[in-house]
N, C-alpha and C positions, 0 to 999 in steps of 0.2 A: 364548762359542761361537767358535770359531776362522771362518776364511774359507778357502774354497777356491775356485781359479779353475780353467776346464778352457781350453785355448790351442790353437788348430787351424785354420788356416785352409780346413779341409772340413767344412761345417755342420755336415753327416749324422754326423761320429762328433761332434762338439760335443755337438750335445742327445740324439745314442743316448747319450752315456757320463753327460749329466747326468742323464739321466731315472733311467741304470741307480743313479747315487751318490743320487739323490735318493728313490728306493723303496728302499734300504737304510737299513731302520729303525735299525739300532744305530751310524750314524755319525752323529756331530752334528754336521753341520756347516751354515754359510750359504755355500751353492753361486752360485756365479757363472760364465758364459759371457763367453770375448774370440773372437773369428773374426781375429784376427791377432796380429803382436809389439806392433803401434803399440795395438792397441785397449786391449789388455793396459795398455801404460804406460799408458793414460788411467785405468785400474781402481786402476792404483797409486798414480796420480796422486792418486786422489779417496778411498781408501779402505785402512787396513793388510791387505797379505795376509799370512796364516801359511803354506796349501801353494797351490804352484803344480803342475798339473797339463799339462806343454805337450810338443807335437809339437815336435822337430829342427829338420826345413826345412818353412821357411814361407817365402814371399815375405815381400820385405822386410827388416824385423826380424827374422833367424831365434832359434831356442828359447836357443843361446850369446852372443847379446845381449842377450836378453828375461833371460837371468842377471846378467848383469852390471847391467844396470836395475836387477833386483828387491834382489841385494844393497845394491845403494849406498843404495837407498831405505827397505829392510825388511832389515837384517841377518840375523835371524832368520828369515826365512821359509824355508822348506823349497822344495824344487823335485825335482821327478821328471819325469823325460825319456820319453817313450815313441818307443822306437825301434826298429830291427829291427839283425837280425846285421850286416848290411854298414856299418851304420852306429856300430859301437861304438867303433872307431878316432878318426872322427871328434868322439866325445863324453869320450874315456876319462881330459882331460885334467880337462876338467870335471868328471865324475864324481867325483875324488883329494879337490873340496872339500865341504866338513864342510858338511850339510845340502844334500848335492845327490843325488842318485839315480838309479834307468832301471829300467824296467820294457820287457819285447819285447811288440811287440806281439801277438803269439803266444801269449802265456800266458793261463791260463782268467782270468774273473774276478774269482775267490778273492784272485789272486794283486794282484791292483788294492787292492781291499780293505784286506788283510792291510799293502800298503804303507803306506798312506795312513794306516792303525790305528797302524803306528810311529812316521810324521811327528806324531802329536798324542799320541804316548808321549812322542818326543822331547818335546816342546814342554814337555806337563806335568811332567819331570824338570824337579828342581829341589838338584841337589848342587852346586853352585857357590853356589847363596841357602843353601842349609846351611851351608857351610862359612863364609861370610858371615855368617851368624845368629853360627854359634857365636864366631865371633870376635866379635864385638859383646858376646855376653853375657858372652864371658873377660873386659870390661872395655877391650878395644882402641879401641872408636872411641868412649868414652866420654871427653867433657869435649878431644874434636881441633878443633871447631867455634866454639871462645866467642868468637872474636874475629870470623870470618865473620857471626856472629848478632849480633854488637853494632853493624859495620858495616851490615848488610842493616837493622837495626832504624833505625839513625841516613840512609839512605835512607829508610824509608819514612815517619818524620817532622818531617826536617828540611823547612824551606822549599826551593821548585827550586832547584838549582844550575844555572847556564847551561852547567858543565862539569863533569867528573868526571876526575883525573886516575890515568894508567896508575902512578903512583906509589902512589898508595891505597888502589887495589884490590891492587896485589901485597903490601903493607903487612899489609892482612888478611887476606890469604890465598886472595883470590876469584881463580880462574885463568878470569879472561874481560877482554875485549879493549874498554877503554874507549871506542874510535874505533866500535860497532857498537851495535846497539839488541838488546834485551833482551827476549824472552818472559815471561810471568810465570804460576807454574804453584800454586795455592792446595789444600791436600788438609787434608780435617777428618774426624778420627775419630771413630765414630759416640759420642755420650754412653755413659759407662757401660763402654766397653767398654775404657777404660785403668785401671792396677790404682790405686786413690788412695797406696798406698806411693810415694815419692819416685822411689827407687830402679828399683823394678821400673817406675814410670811411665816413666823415663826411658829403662830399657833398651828396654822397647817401643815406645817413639818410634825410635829407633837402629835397631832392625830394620827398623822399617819406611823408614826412611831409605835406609837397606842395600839393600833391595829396590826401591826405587825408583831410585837410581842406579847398581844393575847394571843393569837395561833401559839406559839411558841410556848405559854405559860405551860406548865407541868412536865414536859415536854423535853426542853434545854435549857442551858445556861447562859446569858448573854451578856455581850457589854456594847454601849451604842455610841456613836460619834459621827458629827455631820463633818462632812470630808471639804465639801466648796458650795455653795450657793447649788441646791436642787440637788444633793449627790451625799445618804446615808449610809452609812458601815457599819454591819455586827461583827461581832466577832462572837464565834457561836460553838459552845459544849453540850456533847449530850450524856448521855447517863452510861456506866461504866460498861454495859455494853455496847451502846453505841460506839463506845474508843474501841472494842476491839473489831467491828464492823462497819468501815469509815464506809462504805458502799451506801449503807442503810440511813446514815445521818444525812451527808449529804441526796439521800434521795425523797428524804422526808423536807430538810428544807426546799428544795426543788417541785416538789408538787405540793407545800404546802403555801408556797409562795405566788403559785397560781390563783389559788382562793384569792390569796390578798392580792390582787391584781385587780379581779372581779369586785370586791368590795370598797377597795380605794376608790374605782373609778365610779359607783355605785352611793357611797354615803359621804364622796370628799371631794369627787369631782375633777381626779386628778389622775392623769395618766402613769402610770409604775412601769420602769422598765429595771428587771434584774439580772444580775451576772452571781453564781456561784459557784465559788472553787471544788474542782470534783474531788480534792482527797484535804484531810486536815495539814495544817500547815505547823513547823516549829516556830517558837514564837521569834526566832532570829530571822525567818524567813518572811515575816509579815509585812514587811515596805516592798519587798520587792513581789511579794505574791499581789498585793496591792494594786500593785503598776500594771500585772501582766493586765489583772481583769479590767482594771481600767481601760488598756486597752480594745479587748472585747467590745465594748464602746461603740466604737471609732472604726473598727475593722470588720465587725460581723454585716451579715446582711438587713438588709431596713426592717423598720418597723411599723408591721398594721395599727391601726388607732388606739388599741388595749395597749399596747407594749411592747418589748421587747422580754424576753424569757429564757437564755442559756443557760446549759453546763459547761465552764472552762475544764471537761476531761480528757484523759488519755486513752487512746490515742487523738490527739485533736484533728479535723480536716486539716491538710494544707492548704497554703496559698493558693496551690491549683485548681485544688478541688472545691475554691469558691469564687475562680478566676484572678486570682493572681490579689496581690494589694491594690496595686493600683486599678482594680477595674471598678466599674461604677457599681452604687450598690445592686441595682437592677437588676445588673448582669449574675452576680453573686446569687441575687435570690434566684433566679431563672436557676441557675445552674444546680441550686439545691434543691429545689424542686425536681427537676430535672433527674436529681441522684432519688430521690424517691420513688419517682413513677417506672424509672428503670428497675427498683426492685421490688415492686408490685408487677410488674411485668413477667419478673422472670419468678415469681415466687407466687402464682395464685393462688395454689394448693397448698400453700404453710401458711407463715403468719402473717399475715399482713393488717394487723393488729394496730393501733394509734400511737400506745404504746412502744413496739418494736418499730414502724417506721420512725417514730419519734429519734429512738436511739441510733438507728445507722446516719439518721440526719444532724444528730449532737446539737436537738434542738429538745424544749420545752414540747408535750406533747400537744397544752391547750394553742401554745405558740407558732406550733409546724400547723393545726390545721387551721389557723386565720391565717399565716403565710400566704397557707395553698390555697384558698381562696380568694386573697387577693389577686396572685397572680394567676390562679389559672378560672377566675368568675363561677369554679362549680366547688363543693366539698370535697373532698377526700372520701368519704361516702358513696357519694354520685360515680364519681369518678373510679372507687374500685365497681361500684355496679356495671360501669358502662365496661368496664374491662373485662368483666365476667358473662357481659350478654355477647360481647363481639369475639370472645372465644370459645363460648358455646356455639354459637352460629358455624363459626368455623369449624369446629370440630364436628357438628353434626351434620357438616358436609360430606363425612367419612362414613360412610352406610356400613363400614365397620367394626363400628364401636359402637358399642351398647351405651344405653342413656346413665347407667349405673356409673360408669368410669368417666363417663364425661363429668359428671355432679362432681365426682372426685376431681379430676383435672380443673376445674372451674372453683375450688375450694368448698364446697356441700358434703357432708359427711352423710347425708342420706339423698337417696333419689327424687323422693316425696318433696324435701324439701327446694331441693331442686326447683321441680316443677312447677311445684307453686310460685318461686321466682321467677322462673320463666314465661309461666302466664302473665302474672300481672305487670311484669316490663315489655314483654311483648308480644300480648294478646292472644298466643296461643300455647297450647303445650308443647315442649319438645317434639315427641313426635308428630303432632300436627305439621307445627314448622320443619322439620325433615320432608314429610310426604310431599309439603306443600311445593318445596322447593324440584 
């Protein structure tokens, strides 16, 4: 599911235009609100966005900075401007680049829609991983890699080296920068789903290869090596700010590795499951940083039909807090689910966001909500809805409270909006249903 943000520093069209993207059944998307430029970065900060949905001028930050952010951080992400006439001059320079847009504000809201429906046409084209495939299968990037894989292999288990020399690595062909620590990024293909021929096993390792380092092209720096039958390794640099913000690399791999999850299983027929280390690693520490995530593996909880999707960060769950090692995986997922719905429960008025439940879960955000839906048969969606109608209910059992503070208790930043939720889950207005009762 893609992400979309709406950017405004005026509430009132913030949550009119999310409520209006969020009762439009036929867009998929996980909707997000910033009320400014700076809120915005923190959103980008914490989570990949694909479209950005943002007002011109805004105090501050205005929408031509908030661009420039979101490039440096999400290459990819799409951006549409809502502007009016007098303001086109001042955007038109922005508009000229490739995934940028403008909608008047003026226009019905078909025309919102229909945009927004092309940013995730965009997104889902895929002719550059075509042209990519096919060179793969003409035989091009077959057998370009044996000496990065022999290298990458003889890191991972050799005894520590105190050093690593820039001779070495360019020797083997790894293009990353001895002097700097290293990401490590593990992706295992589901059993069964590589062909047992040699040949054709190989080629589809190479594609998938393929498509995981076009995400990554411009981006970072990488070296690649298949570790055992169905089980690939990057070792992954990003650009010199990224080293001094390990947070931001590793979280750009992590939601960009979701896309390729979606598109593996999509043009290659092959289920991806991946593990990424939450801070860069020294490069003496790479066999055994290796192990732990391998690990991860073998110890996390199961996996829905897309995949599997972790961050190896700190603070990690314990043992306990996913039932111990030894308990079944079942048990494990119940019990993280379980940690989730506990703090939707106790948190209906703050975040309860995809994104942040993702993070107290130390799960993948697209990952936590097919979890949840495996084991609990409803959405994360549904599921906060039903928890926000059955404490409405409750609360307006309390002929003491105005319908204003309940919206708020119930997490509504307006009353209006409110209501309109509570009609149409269930068929009457708050206080109808009060009187009623």
């Amino acid at each position: 599911m893609y992400r979309l943000l709406i950017v405004d520093d005026e509430p009132v069209i913030v949550n009119g235009m999310f409520e209006l993207l969020y009762n439009q059944g036929n867009l998929d998307l996980d909707i997000y609100k910033a009320y400014s430029g700076e809120e915005a970065i923190e959103w980008a900060n914490r989570s990949r966005l694909d479209i950005v949905l943002s007002d011109i001028r805004m105090p501050g930050i205005d929408g031509l900075q908030l661009l420039g952010e979101l490039k440096r951080r999400w290459p990819r992400c799409r951006v549409i401007f809502l502007t009016v006439h007098s303001e086109f001059d001042y955007i038109y320079r922005a508009v000229q680049e490739k995934g940028v847009g403008y909608i008047l504000k003026t226009e019905p809201h078909e025309r919102i829609f229909e945009t927004i429906r092309a940013c995730v046409r965009e997104l889902d084209e895929s002719k550059e991983l075509e042209r990519l495939l096919a060179e793969s299968r003409n035989g091009n990037g077959f057998g370009r890699f044996l000496a990065q894989k022999d290298f990458i292999r003889y890191l991972i288990d050799a005894p520590g080296r105190a050093r690593i020399e820039q001779t070495e690595l360019e020797s083997a062909g790894l293009r990353l920068d001895a002097s700097h620590c290293v990401l490590l990024l593990i992706a295992r293909v589901a059993p069964g789903d590589l062909p047992t021929a040699y040949a054709e096993r190989t080629g589809r390792i190479d594609d998938i290869r393929l498509v995981v380092e076009e995400r990554f092209s411009g981006k970072l720096s990488y070296a690649y090596g298949e570790t055992s039958p169905g089980s690939l390794l990057w070792l992954l640099q990003g650009t010199e700010s990224d080293a001094a913000n390990a947070d931001s690399l590793s979280l750009f791999v992590r939601d960009t590795m979701e896309l390729v999850q979606d598109t593996v299983l999509r043009m290659i027929g092959c289920r991806l499951s991946f593990v990424v280390s939450g801070s860069p690693l020294e490069w003496r520490d790479i066999g055994d940083g290796f192990r732990s995530l391998e690990a991860f593996f073998d110890r996390e909880i199961p996996q829905p039909e897309e995949g599997l999707a972790l961050v190896a960060k700190e603070p990690a769950p314990s043992p306990g807090d996913l039932g111990g090692a030894d308990a079944p995986n079942a048990t494990r997922a119940s019990l993280a689910i379980e940690r989730v719905k506990a703090y939707i429960d106790g948190n209906l008025p703050g975040d309860i966001s995809l994104v942040r439940l993702a993070e107290i879960a130390y799960l993948n955000p697209a990952y936590l909500s097919r979890l949840f839906k495996l084991v609990e048969g409803a959405t994360l969606s549904e599921y906060i809805e039903d928890m926000r109608i059955a404490r409405a209910k409750a609360l307006l059992r309390d002929g003491d409270r105005k319908i204003q503070e309940i919206a708020s208790l119930v997490g509504f930043e307006s009353s209006s909006n409110f209501g309109r939720f509570f009609k149409r889950k269930v068929g009457l207005t708050p206080q109808e249903h009060r009187e009623a009762k």
